[in-house]
C-alpha positions as CSV (number, residue, x, y, z in Angstrom):
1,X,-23.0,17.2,-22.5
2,X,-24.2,14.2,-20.9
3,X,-23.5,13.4,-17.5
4,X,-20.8,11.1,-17.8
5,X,-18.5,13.4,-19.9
6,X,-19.4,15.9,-16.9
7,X,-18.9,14.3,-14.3
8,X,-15.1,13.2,-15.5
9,X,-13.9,16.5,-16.9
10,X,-15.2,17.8,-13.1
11,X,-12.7,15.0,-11.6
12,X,-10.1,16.5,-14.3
13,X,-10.6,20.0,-13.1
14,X,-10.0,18.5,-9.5
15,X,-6.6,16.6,-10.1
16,X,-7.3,12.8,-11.5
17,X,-4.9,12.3,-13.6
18,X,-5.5,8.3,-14.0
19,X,-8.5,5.9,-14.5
20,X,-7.8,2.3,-13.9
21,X,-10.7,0.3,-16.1
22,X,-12.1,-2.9,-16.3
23,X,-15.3,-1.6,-17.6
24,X,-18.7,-3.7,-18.8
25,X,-22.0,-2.3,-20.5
26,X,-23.2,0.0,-17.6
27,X,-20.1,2.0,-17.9
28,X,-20.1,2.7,-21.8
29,X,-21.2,6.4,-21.5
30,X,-18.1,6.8,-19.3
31,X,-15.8,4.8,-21.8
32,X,-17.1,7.1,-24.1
33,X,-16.6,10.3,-21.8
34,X,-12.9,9.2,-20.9
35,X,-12.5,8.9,-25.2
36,X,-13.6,12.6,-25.2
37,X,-11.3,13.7,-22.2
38,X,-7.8,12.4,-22.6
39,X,-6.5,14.7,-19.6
40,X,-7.5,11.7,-17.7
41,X,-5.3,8.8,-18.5
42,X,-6.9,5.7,-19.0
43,X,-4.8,2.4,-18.0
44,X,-7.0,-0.8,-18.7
45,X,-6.3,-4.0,-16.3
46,X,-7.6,-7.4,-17.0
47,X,-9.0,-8.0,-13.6
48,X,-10.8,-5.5,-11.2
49,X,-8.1,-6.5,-7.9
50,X,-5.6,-5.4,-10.4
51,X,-7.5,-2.2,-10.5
52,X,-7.8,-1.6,-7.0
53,X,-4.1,-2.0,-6.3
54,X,-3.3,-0.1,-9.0
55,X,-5.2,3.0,-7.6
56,X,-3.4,2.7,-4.3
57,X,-0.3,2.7,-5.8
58,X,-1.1,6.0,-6.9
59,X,-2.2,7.0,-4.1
60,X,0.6,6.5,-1.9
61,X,3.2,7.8,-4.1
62,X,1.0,10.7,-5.3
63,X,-1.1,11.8,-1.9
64,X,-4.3,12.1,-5.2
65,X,-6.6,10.1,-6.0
66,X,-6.6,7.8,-9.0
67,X,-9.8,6.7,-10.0
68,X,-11.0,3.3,-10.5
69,X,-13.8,2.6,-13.0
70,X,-15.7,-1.2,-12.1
71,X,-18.9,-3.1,-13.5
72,X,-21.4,-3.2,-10.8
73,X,-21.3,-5.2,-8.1
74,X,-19.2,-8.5,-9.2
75,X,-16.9,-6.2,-10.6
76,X,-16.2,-4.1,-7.3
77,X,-16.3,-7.6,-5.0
78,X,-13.2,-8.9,-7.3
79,X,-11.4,-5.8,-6.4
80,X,-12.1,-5.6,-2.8
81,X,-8.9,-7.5,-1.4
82,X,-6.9,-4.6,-2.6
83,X,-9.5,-1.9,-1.4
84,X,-9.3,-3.5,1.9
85,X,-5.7,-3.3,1.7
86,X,-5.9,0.7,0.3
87,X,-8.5,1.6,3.1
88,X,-5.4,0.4,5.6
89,X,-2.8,2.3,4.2
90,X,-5.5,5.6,3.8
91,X,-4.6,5.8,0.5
92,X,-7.1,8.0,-1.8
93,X,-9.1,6.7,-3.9
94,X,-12.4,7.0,-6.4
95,X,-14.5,3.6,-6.7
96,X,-16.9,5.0,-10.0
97,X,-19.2,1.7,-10.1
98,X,-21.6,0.9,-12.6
99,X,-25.1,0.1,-12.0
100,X,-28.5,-0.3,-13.9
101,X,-30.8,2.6,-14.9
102,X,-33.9,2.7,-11.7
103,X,-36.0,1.9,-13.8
104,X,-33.8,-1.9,-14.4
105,X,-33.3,-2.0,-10.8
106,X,-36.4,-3.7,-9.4
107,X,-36.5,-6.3,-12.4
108,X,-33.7,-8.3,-10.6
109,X,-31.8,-8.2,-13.7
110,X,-29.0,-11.3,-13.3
111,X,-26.5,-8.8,-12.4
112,X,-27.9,-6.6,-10.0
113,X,-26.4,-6.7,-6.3
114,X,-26.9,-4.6,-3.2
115,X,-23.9,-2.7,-4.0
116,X,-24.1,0.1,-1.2
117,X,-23.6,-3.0,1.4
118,X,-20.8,-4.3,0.0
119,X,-19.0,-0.6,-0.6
120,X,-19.6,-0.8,3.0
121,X,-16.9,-2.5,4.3
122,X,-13.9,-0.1,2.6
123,X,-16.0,3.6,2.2
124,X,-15.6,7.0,3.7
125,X,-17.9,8.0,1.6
126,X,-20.7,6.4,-0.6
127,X,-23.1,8.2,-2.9
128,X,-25.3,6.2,-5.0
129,X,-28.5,7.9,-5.9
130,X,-26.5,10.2,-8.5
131,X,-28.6,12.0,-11.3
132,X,-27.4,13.7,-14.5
133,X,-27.9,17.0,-13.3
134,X,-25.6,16.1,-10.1
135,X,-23.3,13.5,-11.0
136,X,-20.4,16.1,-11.7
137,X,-21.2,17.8,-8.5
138,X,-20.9,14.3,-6.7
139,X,-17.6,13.6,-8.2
140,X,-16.2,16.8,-7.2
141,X,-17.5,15.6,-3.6
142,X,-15.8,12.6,-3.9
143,X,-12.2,13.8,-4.8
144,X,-13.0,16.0,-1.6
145,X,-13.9,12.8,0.6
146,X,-10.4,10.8,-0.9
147,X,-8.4,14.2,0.8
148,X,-10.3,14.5,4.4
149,X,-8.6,12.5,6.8
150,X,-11.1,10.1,8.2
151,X,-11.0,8.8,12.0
152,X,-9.4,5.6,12.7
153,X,-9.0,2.8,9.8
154,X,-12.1,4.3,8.1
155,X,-9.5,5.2,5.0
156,X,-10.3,7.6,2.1
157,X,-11.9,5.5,-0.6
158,X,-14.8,7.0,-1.9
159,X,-17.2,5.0,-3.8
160,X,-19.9,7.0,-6.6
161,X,-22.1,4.5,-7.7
162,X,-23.4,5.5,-10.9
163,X,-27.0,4.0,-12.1
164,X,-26.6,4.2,-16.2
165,X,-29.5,6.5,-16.6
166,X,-27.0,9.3,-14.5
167,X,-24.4,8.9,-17.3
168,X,-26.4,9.8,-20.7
169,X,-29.0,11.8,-19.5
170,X,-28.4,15.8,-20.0
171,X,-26.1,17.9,-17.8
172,X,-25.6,21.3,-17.3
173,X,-21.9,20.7,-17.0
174,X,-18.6,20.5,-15.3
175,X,-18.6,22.0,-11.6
176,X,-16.3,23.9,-9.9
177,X,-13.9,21.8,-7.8
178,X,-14.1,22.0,-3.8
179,X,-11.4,23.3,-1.4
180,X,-9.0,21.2,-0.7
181,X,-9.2,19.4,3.3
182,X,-6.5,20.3,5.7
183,X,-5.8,18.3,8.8
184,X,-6.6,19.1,12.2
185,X,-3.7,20.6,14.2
186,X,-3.9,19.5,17.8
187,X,-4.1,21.4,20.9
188,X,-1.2,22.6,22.8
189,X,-2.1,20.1,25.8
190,X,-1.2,17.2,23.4
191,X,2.0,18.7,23.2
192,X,2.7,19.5,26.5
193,X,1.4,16.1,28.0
194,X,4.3,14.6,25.5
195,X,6.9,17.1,26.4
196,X,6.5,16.1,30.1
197,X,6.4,12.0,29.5
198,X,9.8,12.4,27.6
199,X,11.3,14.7,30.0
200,X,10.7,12.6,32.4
201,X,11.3,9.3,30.7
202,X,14.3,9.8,28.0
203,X,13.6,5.9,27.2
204,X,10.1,6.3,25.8
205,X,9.5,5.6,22.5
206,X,8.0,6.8,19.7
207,X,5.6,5.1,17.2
208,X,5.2,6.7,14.2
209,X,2.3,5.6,12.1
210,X,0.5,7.1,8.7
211,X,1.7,10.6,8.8
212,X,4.0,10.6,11.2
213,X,5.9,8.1,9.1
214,X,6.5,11.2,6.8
215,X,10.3,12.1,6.7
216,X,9.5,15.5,8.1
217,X,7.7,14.2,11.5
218,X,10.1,11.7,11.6
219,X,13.0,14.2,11.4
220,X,11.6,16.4,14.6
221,X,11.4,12.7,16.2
222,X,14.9,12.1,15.7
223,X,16.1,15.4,16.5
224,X,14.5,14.7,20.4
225,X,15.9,10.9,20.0
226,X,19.6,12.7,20.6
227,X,18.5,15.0,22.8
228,X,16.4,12.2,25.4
229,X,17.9,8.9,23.8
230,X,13.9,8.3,22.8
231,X,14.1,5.1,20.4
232,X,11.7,5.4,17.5
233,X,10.0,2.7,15.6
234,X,7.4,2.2,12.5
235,X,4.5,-0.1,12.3
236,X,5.1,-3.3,11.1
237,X,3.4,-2.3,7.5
238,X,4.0,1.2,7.2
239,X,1.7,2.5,3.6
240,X,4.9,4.2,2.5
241,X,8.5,4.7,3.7
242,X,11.1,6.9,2.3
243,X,14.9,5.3,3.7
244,X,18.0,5.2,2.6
245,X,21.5,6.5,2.7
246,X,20.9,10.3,4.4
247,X,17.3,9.5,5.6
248,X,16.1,9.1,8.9
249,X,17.2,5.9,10.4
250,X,14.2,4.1,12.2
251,X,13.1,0.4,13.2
252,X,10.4,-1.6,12.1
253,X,8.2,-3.0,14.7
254,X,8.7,-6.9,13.5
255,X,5.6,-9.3,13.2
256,X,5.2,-12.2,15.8
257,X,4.1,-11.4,18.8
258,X,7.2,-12.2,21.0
259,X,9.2,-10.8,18.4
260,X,7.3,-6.9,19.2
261,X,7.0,-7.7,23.0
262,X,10.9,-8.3,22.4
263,X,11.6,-4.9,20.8
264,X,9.5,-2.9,23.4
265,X,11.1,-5.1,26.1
266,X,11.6,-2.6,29.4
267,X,9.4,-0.2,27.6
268,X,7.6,2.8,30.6
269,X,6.2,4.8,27.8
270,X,4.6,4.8,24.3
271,X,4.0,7.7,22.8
272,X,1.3,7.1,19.3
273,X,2.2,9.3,16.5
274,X,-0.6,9.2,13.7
275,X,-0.8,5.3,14.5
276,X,-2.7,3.1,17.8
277,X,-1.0,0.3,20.3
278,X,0.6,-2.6,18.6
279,X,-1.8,-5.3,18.1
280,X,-1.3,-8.9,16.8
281,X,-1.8,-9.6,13.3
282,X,-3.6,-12.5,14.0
283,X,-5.2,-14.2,17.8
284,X,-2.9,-16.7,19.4
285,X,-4.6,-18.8,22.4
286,X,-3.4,-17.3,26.1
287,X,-1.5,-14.5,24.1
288,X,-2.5,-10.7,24.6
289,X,-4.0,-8.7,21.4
290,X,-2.5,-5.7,22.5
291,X,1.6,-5.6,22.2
292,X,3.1,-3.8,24.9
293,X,4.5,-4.8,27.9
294,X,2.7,-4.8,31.2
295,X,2.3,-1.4,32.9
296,X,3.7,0.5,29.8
297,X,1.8,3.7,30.0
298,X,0.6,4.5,26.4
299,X,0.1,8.2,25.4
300,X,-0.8,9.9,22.6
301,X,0.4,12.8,20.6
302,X,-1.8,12.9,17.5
303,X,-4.6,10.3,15.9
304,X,-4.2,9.3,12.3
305,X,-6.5,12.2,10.9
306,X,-4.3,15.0,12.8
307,X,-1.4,16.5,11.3
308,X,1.8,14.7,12.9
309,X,4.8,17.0,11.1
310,X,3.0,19.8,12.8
311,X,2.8,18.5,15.8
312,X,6.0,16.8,16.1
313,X,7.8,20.5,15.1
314,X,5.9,21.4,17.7
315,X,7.0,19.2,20.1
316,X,10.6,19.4,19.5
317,X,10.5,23.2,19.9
318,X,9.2,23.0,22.8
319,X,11.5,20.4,24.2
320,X,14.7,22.8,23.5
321,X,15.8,20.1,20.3
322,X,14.6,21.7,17.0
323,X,18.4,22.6,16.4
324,X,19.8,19.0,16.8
325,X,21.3,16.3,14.5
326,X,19.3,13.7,13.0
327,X,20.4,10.3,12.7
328,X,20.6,8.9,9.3
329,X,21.0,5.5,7.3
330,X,24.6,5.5,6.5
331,X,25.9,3.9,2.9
332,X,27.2,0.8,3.0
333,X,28.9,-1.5,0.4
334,X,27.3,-5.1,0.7
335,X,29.2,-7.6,-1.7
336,X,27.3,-9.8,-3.9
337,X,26.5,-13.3,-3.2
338,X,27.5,-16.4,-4.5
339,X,26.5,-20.2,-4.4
340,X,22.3,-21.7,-4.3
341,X,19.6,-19.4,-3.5
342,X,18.0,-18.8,0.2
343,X,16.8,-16.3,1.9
344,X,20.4,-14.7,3.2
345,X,21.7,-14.9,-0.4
346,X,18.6,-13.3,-2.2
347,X,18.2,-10.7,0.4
348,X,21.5,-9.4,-0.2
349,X,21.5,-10.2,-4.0
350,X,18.6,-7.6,-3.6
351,X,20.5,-4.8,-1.5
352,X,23.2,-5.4,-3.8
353,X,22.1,-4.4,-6.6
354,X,18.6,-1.9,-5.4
355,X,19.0,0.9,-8.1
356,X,18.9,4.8,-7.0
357,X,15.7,6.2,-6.1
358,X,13.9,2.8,-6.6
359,X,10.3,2.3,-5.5
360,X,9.8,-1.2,-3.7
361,X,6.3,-2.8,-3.5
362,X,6.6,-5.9,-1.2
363,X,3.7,-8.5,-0.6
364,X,5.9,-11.3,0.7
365,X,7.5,-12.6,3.7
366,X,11.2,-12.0,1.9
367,X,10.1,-8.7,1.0
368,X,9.4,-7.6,4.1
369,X,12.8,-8.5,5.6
370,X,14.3,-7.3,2.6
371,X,13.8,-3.9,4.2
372,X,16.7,-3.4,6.8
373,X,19.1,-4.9,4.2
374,X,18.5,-2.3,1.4
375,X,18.6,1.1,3.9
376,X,21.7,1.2,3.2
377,X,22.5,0.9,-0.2
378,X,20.1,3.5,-2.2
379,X,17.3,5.8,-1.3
380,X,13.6,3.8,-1.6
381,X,10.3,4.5,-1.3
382,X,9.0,1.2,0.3
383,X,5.4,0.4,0.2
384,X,4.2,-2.5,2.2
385,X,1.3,-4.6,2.3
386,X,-0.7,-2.8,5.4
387,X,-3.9,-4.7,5.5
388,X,-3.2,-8.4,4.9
389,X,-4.6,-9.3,1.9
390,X,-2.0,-10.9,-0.4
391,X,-1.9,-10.1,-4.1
392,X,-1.4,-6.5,-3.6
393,X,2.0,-6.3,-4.9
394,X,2.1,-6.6,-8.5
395,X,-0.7,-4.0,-8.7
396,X,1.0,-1.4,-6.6
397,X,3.8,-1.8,-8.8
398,X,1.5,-0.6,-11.5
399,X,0.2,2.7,-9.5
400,X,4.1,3.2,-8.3
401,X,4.9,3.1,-12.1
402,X,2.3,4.9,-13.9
403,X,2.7,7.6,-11.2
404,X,6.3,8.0,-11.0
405,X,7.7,7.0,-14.8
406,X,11.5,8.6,-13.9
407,X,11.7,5.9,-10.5
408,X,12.5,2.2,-11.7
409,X,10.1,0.5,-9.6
410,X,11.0,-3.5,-8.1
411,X,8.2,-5.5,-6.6
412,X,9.1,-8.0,-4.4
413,X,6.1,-10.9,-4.8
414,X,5.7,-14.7,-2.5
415,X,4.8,-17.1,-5.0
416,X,1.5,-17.6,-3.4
417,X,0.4,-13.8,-3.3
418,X,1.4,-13.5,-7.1
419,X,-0.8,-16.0,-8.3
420,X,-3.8,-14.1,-7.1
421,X,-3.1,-10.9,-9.7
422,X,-0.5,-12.2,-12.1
423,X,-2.6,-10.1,-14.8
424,X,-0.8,-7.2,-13.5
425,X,2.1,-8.1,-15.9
426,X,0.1,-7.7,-18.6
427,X,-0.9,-4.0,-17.5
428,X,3.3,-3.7,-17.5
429,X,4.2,-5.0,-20.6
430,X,0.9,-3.1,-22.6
431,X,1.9,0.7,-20.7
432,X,6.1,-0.5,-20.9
433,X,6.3,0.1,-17.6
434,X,9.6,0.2,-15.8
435,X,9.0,-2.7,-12.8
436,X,11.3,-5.4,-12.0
437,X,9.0,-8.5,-10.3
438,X,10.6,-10.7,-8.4
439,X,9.2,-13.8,-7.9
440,X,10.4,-15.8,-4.5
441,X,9.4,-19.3,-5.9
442,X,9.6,-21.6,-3.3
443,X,6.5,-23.6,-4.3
444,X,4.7,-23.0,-1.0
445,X,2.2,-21.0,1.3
446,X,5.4,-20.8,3.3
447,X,3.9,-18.7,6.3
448,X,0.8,-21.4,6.8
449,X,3.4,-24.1,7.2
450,X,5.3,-21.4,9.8
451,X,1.7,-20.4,11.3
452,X,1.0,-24.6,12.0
453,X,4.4,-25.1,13.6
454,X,3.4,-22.0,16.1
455,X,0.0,-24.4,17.2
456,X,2.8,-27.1,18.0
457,X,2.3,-28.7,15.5
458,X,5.6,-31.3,14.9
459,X,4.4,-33.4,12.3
460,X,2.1,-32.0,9.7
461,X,-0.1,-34.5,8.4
462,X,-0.7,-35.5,4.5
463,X,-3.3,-33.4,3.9
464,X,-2.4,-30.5,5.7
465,X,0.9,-30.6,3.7
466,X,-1.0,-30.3,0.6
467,X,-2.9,-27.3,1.6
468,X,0.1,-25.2,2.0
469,X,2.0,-26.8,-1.0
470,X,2.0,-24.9,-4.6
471,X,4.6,-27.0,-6.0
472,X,2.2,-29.6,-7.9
473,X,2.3,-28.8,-10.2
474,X,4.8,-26.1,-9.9
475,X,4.5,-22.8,-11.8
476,X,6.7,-21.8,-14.5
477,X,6.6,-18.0,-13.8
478,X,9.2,-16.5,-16.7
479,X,6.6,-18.7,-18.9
480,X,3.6,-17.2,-17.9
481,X,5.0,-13.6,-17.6
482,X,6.2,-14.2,-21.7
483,X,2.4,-15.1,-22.2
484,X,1.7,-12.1,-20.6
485,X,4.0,-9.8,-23.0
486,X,7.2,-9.6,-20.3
487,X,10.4,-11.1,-20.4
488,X,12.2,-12.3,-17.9
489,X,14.6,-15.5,-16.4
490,X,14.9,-17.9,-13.9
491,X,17.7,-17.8,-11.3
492,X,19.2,-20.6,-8.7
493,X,22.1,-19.0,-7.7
494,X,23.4,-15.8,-6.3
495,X,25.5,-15.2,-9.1
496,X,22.4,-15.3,-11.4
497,X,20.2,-13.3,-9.9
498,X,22.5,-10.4,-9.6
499,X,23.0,-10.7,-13.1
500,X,19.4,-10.9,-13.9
501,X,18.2,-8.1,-11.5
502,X,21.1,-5.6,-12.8
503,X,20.1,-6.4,-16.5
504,X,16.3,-5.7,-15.9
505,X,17.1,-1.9,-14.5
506,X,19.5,-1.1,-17.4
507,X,16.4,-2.2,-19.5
508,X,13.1,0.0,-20.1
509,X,10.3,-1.7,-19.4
510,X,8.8,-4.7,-17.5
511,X,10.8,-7.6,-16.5
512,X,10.3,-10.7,-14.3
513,X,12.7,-12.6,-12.3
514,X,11.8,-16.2,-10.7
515,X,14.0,-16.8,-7.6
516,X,14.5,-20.6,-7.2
517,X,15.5,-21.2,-3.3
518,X,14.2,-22.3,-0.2
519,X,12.7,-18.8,1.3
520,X,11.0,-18.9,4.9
521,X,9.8,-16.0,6.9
């Protein structure tokens, strides 16, 4: 056995159920290995960011790592939006890069890169001096690293990169996975600091982040929230959300700055709950980073490697409210629109018509304030886009798909952040895989031309305009997407796009939708 068939049954053994490829020549011994061990699916994707997102996807609806498999270094720096975006949401993940043999290395072959540098900016964990005799060891050490909870927004990618001469020399075989990592319970003082804060203050509120956005952390919190009236709020981009009808009912923190100082306004106490203090997305001159209001005292009950369901059953036993009521997202009929597209009538097109136990994968504007809209119509998994980097939503449609084949999946894409991994589709249509993408086509960079207007900006000049302005020449998405293998239609009205978005999830497979309106944050 050579050391790439090793070194994948090992991540078999562990729990890897899917490799997302784009692979080159210095991966051919682990093409070959993955031939030779179909436990490990293998889901090829035409560009390496589609990859990346893919294996997030995964993550977040699985809580295991997928692995990715990339071709050296130009390979892994196309996929690194998406790995930036996956070391936000601390979503697990195996980077297996190729790289030349040692003895290639120092001839400065044309594709040879500092690769350890660059793996860098988005790695827990980095190994990259593997051998045959330890490269199934060093997998089994990665699938370990993806499950430790790392401090602050480190994440849980972990990167092998394997030099060729690793995968086809001799091994002595598969290893023995690890034990799994369990998170760090905190001390009873963290508990009672809280206990006495809320006690004192039954207008504090709670901000529950990473695992204390998990509906059983987020249960204990509402269970206090009717005892001491605490309000309770998510981030703004939570990694994953589970709402709907009979779920706990919480608040989004919203994006712009005044809109957050807004929602905390007359806020005494913050209490952090896996997450850290608000800060703005991006710098405004004379604005604070930091989003709460003056003299709100900030304390915290758990950091985002600590185990917040714990410690939030904790904390409600202690405060006398394990045995109250929870509030829940009630079900609600919302009619279906009529007349020309905008953002009121495609938002509520979408919460319409959102199928049962859907999973949503936004990287849009729209998307995003789809969200409050569709809690109550259907239970959701929602995954957002937590670190910024558009084109993350089509590929975490793939991951939310491959991982969770009985869930109809709906990905909610700007027409800006689709262009930048509109290869995805072709992932969809070659596995037939159950997503609805909708495309909100309104021919602009819509939240640049929003961003200018905050500088004061009244009059945006010629070539500014054209900077923010996708519309020449315009895209013909449902074309593309049938180039791609997926079918799909356009819509300009309300009546249209209901009809459209209520065909594709009585159909199996992929289908694409292009939303014609005039969409703005």
């Amino acid at each position: 056995m050579n050391g790439a068939t090793a070194l994948i049954n090992t991540l078999a053994d562990c729990g890897v159920e899917f490799c997302i490829a784009n692979p080159g020549t210095s991966e051919m011994h682990l093409v070959q290995a993955l031939d030779a061990v179909p436990r490990v699916k293998s889901v090829l994707a035409l560009f390496e960011g589609v990859c990346t997102g893919a294996a997030d996807g995964i993550g977040r609806m699985t809580g295991k790592p997928a692995a990715t498999l990339l071709h050296l270094g130009p390979g892994m720096a196309n996929g690194i939006a998406n790995l930036h975006n996956a070391r936000r949401a601390n979503s697990p993940m195996i980077n297996i890069i190729g790289n030349h043999p040692n003895f290639h290395v120092g001839h400065d072959a044309p594709l040879t890169s500092n690769i350890d540098t660059l793996a860098q900016n988005f790695s827990c964990w980095i190994k990259s001096e593997s051998t045959a005799d330890s490269l199934a060891q060093d997998g089994a050490d990665a699938f370990t690293a993806t499950l430790r909870q790392s401090a602050g927004s480190t994440g849980q990618i972990a990167t092998l990169i394997m030099g060729a001469d690793a995968a086809w020399g001799d091994s002595p075989g598969p290893v023995t996975p690890n034990a799994i990592p369990q998170r760090a319970k905190v001390e009873e003082a963290a508990i009672e600091d809280v206990a006495k804060v809320i006690e004192a203050d039954g207008s504090a509120v709670f901000l529950l982040e990473h695992h204390g956005a998990e509906q059983s952390a987020m249960t204990a919190a509402s269970k206090i929230a009717t005892k001491y009236g605490c309000k309770m709020f998510n981030g703004t981009f939570p990694a994953r959300v589970d709402g709907g009808p009979g779920r706990v009912a919480i608040d989004r923190l919203p994006y712009f700055p005044e809109q957050v100082f807004s929602a905390l306004d007359g806020v005494q106490n913050l209490i952090l709950v896996g997450g850290s203090i608000p800060v703005s997305f991006f710098a405004y001159r004379d604005k604070p980073a930091q989003l709460i209001p003056e003299g709100c005292k900030v304390t915290r009950l758990t950091n985002v490697e600590e185990d917040a369901i714990d410690a939030m059953e904790r904390l409600a036993e202690r405060l006398g409210a394990s045995k109250e009521t929870i509030t829940t997202f009630e079900k609600k009929e919302i009619g279906k629109p009529s007349g020309e597209l905008n953002t009121k009538t495609i938002i509520q097109s979408l919460a319409s018509t959102l199928p049962e136990n859907v999973v949503v994968c936004t990287d849009s504007g729209g998307g995003n304030a789809a969200y409050p809209f569709c809690q109550n119509t259907s239970q959701n998994n929602w995954l957002s886009l937590t670190g910024g980097a558009i084109g993350q939503g089509g590929p975490c449609s793939v991951g939310a798909a491959l991982a969770c084949p009985d869930q109809r999946v709906l990905a909610m894409l700007g027409d800006g952040g689709a262009a930048y991994t509109i290869q995805a589709l072709w992932t969809q249509a070659r596995e037939n895989l159950d997503v609805t993408t909708v495309i909100f086509a309104n021919n602009s960079y819509n939240i640049l031309d929003v961003e200018y207007g905050r500088l004061g900006v009244t009059e945006v000049g010629d070539i500014a305009a054209s900077l923010f302005d996708i519309g020449n020449p315009s895209i013909d998405w449902v074309a593309l997407a049938k180039g791609f293998g997926v079918p799909g239609g356009k819509a300009d009205t309300g009546e249209e796009l209901c009809a459209l978005l209520e065909q594709s999830y009585g159909t199996p497979g992929p289908f694409i939708i292009q939303a014609n309106g005039e969409i703005k944050r």
